[in-house]
C-alpha positions in Angstrom: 4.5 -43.0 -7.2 3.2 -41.4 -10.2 0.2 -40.0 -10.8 -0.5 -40.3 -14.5 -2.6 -43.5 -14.3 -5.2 -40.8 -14.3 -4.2 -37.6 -15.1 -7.6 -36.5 -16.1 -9.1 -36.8 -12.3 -5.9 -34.7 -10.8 -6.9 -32.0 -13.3 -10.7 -32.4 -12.3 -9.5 -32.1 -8.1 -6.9 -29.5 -8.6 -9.5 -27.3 -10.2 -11.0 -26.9 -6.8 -7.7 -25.4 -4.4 -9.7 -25.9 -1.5 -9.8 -29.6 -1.7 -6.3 -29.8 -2.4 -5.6 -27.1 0.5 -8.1 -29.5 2.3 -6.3 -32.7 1.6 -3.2 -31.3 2.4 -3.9 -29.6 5.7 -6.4 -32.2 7.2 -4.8 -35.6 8.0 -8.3 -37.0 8.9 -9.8 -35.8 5.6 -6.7 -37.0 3.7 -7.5 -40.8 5.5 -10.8 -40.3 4.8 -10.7 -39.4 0.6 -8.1 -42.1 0.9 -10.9 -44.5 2.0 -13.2 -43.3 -0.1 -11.4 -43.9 -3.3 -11.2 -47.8 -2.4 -13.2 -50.4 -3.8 -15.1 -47.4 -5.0 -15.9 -45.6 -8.4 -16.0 -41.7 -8.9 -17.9 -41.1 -11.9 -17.6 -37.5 -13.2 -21.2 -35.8 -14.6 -19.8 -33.4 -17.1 -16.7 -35.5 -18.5 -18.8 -39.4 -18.2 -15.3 -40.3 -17.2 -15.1 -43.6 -14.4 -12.0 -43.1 -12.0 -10.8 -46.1 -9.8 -7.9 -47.5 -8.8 -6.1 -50.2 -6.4 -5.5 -49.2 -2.7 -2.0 -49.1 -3.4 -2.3 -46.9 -6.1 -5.0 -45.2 -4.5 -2.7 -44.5 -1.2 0.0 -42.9 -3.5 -2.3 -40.9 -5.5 -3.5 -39.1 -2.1 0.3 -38.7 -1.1 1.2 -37.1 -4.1 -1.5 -34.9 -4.4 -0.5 -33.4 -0.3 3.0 -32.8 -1.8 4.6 -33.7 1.6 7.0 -36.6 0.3 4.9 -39.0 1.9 4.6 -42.7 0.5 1.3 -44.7 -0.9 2.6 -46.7 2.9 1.1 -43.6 5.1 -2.6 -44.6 3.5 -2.6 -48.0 2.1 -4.3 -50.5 4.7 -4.8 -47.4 7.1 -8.8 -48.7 7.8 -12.1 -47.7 6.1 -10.9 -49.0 2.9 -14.3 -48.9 0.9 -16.2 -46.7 3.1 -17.2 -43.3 2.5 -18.3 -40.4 5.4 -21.2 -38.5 4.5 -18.9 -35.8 4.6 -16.3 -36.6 1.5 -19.5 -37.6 -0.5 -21.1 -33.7 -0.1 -17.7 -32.9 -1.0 -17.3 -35.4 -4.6 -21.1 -34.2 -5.3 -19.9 -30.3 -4.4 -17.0 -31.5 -7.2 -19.5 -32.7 -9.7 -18.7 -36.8 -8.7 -20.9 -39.4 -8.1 -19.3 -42.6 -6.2 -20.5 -45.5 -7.1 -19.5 -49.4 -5.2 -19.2 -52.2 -7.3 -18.8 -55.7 -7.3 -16.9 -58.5 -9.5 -19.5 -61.0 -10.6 -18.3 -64.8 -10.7 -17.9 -64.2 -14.9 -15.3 -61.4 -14.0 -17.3 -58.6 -15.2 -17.6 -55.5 -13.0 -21.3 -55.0 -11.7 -21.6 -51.3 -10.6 -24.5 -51.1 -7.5 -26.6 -48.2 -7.1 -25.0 -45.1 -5.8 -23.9 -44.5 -2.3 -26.6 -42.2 -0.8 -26.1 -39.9 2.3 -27.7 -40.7 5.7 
């Protein structure tokens, strides 16, 4: 699986090694970034640039960015789709992120809700 749907937000998390060193060493936190990128939006403050993708997508994303041949099939469906720990939010704000949920309105447009706060 490629990761050029969005080029720009592996540029924006590989300019912080000790996410990627993170992601890559840390099953859990891998799972949990995995989670938190579904049915969620990461805006980013400086660029105004909205990433999201589909859990699939999503799943392979994560796996390529651990660089340990694993498939988009070691994160897709893996539970906590949509959720995020108050830990991986610190860590988007810490990358300049804001995650936002949003929902599909019965006209088909995207309504973004307010943004997930920390407990």
């Amino acid at each position: 699986m490629s990761t050029t749907e969005h080029p720009e937000f592996e540029r924006l998390l590989r300019q912080h090694p000790w996410f990627i060193e993170r992601l890559k060493s840390d099953d859990k936190f891998a799972c949990a970034f995995y989670a938190s990128l579904c049915n969620l939006l990461w805006y980013h403050g400086k660029t105004r640039q909205i990433f999201s993708g589909s859990w699939r997508w999503n799943g392979g994303f994560v796996a390529d960015l651990r660089e340990k041949g694993e498939s988009y099939m070691d994160f897709y469906c893996s539970g906590g789709e949509g959720i995020i720990e108050s830990k991986m939010q610190k860590v988007a704000k810490g990358m300049g992120f804001r995650i936002f949920p949003y929902e599909f309105g019965e006209d088909g447009f995207v309504t973004v809700c307010d943004e997930v706060e920390l407990d």
